[in-house]
Residue frames as a rotation matrix with the C-alpha (Angstrom) as fourth column:
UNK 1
0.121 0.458 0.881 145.67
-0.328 0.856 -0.400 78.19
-0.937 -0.241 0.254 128.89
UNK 2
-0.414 -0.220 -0.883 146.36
-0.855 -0.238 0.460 75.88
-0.312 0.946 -0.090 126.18
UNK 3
0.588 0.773 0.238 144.11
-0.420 0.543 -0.727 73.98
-0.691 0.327 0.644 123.77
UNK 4
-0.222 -0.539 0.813 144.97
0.452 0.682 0.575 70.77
-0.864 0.495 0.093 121.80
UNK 5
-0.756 -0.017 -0.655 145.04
-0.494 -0.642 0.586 71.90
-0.430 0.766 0.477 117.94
UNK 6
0.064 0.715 0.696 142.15
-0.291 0.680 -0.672 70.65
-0.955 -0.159 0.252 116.22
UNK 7
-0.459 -0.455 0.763 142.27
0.515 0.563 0.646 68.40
-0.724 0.690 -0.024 113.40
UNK 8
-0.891 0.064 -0.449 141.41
-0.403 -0.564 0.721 69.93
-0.207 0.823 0.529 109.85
UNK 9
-0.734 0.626 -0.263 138.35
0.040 0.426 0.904 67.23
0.678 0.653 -0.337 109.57
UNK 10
-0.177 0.711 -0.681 136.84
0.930 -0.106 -0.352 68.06
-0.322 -0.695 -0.642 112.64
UNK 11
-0.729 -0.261 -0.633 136.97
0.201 -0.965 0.166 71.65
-0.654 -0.006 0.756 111.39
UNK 12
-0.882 0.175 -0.437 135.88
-0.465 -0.170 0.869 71.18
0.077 0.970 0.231 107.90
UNK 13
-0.754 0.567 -0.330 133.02
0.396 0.795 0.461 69.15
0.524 0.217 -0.824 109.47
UNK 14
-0.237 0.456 -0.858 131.77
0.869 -0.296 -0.397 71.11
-0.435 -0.839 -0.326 111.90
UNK 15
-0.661 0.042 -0.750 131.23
-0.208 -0.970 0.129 73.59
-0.721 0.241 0.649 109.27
UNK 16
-0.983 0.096 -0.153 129.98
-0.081 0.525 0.847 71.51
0.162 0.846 -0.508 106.79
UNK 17
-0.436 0.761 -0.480 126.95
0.899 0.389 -0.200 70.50
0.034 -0.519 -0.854 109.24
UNK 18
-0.122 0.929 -0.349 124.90
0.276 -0.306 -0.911 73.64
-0.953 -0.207 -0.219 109.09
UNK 19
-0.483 0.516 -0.707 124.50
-0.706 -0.707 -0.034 73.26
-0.518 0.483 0.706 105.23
UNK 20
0.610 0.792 -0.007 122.35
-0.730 0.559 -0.392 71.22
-0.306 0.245 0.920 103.58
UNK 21
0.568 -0.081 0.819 123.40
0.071 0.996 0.049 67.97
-0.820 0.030 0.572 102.18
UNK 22
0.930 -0.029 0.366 122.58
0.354 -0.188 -0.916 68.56
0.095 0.982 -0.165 98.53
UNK 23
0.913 -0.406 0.034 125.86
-0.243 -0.610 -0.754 70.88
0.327 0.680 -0.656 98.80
UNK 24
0.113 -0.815 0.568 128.38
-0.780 0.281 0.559 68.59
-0.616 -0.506 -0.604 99.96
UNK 25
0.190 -0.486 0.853 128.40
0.227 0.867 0.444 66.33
-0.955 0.110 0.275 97.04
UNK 26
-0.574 -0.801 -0.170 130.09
0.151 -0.307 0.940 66.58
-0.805 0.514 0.297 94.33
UNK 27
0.716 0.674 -0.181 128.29
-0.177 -0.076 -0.981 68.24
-0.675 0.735 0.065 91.09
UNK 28
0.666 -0.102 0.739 128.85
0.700 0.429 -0.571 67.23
-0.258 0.897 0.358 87.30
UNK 29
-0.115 -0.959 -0.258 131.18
0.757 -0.253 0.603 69.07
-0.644 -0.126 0.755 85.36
UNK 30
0.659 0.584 0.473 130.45
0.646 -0.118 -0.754 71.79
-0.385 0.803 -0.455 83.46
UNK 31
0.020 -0.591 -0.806 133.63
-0.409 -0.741 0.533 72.99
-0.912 0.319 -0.257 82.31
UNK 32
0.442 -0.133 -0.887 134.19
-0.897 -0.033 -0.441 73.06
0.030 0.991 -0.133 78.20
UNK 33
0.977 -0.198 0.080 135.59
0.204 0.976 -0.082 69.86
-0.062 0.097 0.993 77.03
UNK 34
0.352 -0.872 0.341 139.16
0.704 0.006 -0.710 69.60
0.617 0.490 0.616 77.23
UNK 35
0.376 -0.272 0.886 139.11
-0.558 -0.829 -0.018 71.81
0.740 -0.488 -0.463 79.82
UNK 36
-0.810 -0.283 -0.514 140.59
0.139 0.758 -0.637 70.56
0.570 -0.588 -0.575 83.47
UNK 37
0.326 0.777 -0.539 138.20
0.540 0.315 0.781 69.44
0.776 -0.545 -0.317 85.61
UNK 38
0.396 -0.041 0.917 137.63
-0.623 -0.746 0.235 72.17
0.675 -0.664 -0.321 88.99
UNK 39
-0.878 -0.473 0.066 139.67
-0.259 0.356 -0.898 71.20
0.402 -0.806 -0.435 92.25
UNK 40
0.312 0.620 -0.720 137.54
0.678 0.386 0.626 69.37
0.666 -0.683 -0.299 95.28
UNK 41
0.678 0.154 0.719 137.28
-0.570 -0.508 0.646 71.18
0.464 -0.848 -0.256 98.23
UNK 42
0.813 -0.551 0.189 139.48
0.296 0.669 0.682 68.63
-0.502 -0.498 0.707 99.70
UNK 43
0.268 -0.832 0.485 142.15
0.936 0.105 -0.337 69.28
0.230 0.544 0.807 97.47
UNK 44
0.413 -0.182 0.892 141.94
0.198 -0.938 -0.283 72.85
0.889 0.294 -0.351 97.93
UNK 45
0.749 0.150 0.645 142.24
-0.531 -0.447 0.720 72.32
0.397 -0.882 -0.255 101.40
UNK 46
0.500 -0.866 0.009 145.38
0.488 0.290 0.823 70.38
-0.716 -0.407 0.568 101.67
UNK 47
0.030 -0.713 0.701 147.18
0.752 -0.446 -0.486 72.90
0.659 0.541 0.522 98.85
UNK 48
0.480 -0.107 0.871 146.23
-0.221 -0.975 0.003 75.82
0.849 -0.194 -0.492 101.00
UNK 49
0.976 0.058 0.210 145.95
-0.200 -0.145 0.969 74.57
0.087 -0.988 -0.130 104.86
UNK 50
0.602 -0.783 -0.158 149.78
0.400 0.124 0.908 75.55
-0.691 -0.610 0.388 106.32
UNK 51
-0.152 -0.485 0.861 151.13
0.854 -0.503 -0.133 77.51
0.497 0.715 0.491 102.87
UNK 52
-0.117 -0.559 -0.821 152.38
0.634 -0.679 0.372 80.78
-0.765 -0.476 0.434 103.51
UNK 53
0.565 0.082 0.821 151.48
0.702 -0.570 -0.426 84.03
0.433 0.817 -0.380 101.58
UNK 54
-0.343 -0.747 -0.570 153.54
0.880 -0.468 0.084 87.23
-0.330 -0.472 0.817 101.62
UNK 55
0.542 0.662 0.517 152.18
0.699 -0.697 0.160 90.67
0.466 0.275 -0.841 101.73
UNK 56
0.544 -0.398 0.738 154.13
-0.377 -0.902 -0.210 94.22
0.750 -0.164 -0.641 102.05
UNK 57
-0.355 -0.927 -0.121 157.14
-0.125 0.176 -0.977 92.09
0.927 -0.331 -0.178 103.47
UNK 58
-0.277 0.203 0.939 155.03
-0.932 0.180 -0.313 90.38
-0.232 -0.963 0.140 106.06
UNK 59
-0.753 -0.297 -0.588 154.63
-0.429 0.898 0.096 86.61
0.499 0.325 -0.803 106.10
UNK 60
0.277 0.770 0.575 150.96
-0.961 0.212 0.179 84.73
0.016 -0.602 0.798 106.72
UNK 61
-0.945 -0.158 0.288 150.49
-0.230 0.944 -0.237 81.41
-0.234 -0.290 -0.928 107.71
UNK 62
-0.369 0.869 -0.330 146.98
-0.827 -0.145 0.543 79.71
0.424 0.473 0.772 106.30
UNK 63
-0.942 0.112 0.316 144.77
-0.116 0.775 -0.621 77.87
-0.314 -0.622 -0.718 108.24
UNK 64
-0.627 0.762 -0.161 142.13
-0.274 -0.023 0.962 76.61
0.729 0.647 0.223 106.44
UNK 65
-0.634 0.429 0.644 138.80
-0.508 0.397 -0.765 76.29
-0.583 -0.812 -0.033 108.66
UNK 66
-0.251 0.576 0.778 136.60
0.358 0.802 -0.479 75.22
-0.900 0.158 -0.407 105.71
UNK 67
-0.671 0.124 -0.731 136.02
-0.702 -0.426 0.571 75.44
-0.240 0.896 0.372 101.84
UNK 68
-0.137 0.833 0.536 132.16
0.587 0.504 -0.634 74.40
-0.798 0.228 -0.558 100.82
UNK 69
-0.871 0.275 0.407 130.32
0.399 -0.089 0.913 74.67
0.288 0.957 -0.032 97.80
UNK 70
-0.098 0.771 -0.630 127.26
0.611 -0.453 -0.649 76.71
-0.786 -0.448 -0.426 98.30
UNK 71
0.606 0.795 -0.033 124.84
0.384 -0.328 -0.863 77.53
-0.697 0.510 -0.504 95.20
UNK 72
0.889 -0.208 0.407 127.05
0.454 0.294 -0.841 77.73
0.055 0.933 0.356 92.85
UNK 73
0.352 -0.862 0.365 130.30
-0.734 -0.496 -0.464 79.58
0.581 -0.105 -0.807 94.60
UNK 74
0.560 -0.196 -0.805 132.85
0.364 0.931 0.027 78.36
0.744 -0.308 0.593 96.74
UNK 75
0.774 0.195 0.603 133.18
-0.198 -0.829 0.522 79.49
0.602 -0.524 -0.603 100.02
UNK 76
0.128 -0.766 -0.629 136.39
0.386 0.623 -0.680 79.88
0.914 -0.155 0.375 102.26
UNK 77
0.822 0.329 0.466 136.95
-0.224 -0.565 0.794 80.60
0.524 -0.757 -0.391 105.53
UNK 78
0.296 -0.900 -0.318 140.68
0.545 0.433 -0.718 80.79
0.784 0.039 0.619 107.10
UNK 79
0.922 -0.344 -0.179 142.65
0.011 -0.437 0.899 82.10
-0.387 -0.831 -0.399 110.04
UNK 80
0.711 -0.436 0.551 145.58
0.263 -0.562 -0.784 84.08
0.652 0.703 -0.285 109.02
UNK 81
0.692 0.077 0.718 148.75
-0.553 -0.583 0.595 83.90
0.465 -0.809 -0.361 111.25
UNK 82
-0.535 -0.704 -0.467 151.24
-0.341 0.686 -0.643 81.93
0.773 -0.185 -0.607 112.93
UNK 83
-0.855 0.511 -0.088 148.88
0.400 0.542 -0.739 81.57
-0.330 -0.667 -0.668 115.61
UNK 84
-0.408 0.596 0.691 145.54
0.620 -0.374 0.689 82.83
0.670 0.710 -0.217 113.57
UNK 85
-0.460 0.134 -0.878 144.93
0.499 -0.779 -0.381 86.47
-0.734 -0.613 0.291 114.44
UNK 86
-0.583 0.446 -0.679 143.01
-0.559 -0.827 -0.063 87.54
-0.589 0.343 0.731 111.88
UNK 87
0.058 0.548 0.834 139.72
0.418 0.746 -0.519 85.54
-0.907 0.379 -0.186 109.88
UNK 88
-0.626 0.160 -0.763 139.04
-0.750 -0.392 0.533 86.12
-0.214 0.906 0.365 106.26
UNK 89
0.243 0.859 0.451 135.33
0.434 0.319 -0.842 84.61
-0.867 0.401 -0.295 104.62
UNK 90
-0.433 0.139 -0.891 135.48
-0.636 -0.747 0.192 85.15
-0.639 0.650 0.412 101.04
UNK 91
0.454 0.780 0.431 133.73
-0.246 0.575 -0.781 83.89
-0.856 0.249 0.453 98.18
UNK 92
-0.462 -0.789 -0.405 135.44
-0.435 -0.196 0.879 82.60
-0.773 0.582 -0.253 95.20
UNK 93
0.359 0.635 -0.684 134.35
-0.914 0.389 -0.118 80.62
0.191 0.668 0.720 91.62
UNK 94
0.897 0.329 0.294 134.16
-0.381 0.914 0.140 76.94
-0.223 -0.238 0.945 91.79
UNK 95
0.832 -0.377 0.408 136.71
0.552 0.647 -0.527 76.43
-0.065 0.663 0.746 89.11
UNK 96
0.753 -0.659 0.000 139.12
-0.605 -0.692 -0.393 78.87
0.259 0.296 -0.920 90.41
UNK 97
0.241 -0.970 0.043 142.94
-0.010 -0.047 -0.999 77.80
0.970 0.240 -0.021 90.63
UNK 98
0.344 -0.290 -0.893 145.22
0.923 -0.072 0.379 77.46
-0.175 -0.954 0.243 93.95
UNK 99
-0.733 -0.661 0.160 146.87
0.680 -0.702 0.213 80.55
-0.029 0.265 0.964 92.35
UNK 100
-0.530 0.525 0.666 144.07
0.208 -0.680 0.703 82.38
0.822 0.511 0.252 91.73
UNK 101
0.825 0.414 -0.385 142.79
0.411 0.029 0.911 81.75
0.388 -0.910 -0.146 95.41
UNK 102
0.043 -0.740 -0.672 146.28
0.880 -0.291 0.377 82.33
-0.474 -0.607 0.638 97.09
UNK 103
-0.636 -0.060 0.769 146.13
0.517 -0.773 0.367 85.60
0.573 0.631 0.523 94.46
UNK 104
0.302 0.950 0.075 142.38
0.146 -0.124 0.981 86.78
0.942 -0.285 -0.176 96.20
UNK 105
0.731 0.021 -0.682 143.77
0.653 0.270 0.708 85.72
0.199 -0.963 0.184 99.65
UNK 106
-0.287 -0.892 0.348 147.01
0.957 -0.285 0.060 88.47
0.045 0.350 0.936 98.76
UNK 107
-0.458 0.273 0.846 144.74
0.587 -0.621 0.519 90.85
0.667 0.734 0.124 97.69
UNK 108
0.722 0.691 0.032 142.32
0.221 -0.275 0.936 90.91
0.656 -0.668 -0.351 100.64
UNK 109
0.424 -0.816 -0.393 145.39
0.824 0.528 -0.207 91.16
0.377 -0.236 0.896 102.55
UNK 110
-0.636 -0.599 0.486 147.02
0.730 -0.671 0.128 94.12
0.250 0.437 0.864 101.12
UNK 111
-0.613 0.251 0.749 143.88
-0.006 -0.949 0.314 96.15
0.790 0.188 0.584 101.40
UNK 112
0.593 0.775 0.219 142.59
-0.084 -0.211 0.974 95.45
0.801 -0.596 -0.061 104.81
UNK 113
0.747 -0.427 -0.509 145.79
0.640 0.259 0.723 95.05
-0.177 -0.866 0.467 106.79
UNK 114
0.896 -0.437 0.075 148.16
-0.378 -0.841 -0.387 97.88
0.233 0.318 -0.919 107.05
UNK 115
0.566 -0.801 -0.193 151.36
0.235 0.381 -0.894 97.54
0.790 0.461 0.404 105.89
UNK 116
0.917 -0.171 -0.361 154.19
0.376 0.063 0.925 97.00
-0.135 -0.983 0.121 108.77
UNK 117
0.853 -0.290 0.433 157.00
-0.123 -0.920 -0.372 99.78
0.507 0.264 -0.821 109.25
């Protein structure tokens, strides 16, 4: 049986909705002057959703279901896969980097999926 794909904003909403408000808008900056301002959630989620990571000569597909702010982290939550066969929840820092996520998302990878022969 197949299901229609669902759109990234129905996703990213339908997560959104069981946390409070307060953490869906956007807080002040507190990086150093001169520093760059942290990605939006939005942004992260169109750099990541459909990029490709590569791990021990296997190729993922990312599907972002949703990246929220929550108390001071920033939470992600993805299906891993050409057709997503595998979730991953992690927590990351507000002000981290696509690289430094797609680094994390590599990592968790490597050491919970075994490596294909």
């Amino acid at each position: 049986m197949r299901t229609a794909p669902v759109h990234h904003e129905t996703r990213r909403h339908a997560w959104d909705s069981f946390l409070p408000s307060e953490d869906l808008v956007g807080r002040p900056n507190s990086q150093a002057e001169g520093q760059p301002s942290p990605l939006h959630p939005d942004e992260l989620f169109s750099a990541l959703d459909g990029s490709t990571v590569s791990v021990d000569a296997r190729l993922w597909r990312i599907h972002v279901f949703s990246i929220s702010d929550h108390n001071g982290a920033r939470w992600f939550q993805l299906g891993l896969g050409v057709r997503p066969t595998h979730g991953l929840t992690f927590k990351a820092a507000v002000d981290d980097s696509v690289d430094s996520v797609l680094a994390a998302i590599r990592q968790a990878l490597s050491s919970a999926v075994p490596a294909v022969s």
